[in-house]
C-alpha positions as a Python dict, from the first residue, in 0.01 Angstrom:
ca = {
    (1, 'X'): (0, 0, 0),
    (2, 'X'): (-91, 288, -227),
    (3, 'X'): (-381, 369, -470),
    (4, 'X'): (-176, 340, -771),
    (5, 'X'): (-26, -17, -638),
    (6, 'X'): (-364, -156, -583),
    (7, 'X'): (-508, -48, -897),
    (8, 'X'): (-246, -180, -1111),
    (9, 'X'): (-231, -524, -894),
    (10, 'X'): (-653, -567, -931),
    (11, 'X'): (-617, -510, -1334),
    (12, 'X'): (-307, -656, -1398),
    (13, 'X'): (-542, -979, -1491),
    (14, 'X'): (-705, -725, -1793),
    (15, 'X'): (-351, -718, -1961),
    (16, 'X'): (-228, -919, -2270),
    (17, 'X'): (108, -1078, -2215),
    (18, 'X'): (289, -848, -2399),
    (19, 'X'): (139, -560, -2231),
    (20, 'X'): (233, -769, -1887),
    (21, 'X'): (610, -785, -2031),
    (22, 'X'): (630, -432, -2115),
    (23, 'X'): (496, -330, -1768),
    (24, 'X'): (749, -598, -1616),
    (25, 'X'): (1066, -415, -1839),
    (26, 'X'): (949, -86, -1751),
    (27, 'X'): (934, -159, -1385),
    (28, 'X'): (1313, -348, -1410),
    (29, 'X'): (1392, 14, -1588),
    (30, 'X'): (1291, 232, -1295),
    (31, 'X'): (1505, 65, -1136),
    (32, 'X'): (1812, 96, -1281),
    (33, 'X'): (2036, 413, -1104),
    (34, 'X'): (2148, 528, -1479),
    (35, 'X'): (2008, 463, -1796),
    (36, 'X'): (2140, 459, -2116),
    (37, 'X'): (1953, 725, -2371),
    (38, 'X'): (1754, 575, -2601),
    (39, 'X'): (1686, 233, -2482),
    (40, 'X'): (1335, 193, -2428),
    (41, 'X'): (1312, 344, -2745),
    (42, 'X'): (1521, 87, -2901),
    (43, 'X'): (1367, -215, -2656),
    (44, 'X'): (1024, -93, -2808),
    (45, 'X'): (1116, -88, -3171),
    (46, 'X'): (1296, -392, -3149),
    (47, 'X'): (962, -535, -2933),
    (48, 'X'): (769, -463, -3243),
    (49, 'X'): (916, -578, -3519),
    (50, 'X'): (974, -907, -3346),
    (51, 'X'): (590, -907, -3277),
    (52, 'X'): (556, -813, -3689),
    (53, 'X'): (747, -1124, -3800),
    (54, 'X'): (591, -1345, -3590),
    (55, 'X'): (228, -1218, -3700),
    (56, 'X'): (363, -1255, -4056),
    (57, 'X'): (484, -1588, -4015),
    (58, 'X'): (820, -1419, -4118),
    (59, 'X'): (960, -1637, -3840),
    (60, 'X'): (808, -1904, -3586),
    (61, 'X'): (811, -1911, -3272),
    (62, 'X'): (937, -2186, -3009),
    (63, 'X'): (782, -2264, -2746),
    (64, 'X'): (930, -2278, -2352),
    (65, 'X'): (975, -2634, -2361),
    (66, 'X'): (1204, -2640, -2615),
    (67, 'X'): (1374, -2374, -2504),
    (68, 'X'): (1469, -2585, -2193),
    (69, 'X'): (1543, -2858, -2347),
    (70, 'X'): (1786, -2736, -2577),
    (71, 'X'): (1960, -2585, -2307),
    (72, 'X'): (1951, -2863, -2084),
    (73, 'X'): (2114, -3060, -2391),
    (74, 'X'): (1854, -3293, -2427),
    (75, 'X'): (1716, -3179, -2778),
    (76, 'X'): (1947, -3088, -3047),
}
C-alpha cells in the first residue's frame, strides 16, 4: 500500500460529504480509458449550482428514503 493511499484512507474521515463525492467522481474518472473534454468542468459547475439552490432554498431536497420508495412504487 503506498504513502499517498494511506494518507488519503486515514483523512478521508476529515472530509465533508461533498468533498467525499467529488473525490469518489474523480476516482470513477481516472478510470475511464477516454474522456470526454470538458466534463469535469461541466460535472463541477453543474455540482455547484445544485449546491447554490439548495443553500438558497431555491429547491428542497429529498431525502434517501423517499427516493426508494418512490421507486419501489410505494409512495406516489
Amino acid at each position: 500500500m503506498s504513502a499517498a493511499f494511506k494518507q488519503v484512507i486515514e483523512n478521508i474521515k476529515d472530509l465533508s460529504p461533498d468533498e467525499r463525492a467529488l473525490v469518489a467522481h474523480c476516482l470513477i474518472s481516472s478510470l475511464e480509458l477516454r474522456q470526454d473534454e470538458g466534463v469535469d468542468e461541466a460535472w463541477a459547475e453543474l455540482s455547484e449550482k445544485r449546491l447554490m439552490e439548495l443553500k438558497s432554498g431555491e429547491v428542497k431536497g429529498v431525502s434517501w428514503g423517499d427516493i426508494k420508495n418512490k421507486v419501489k412504487g410505494q409512495d406516489g
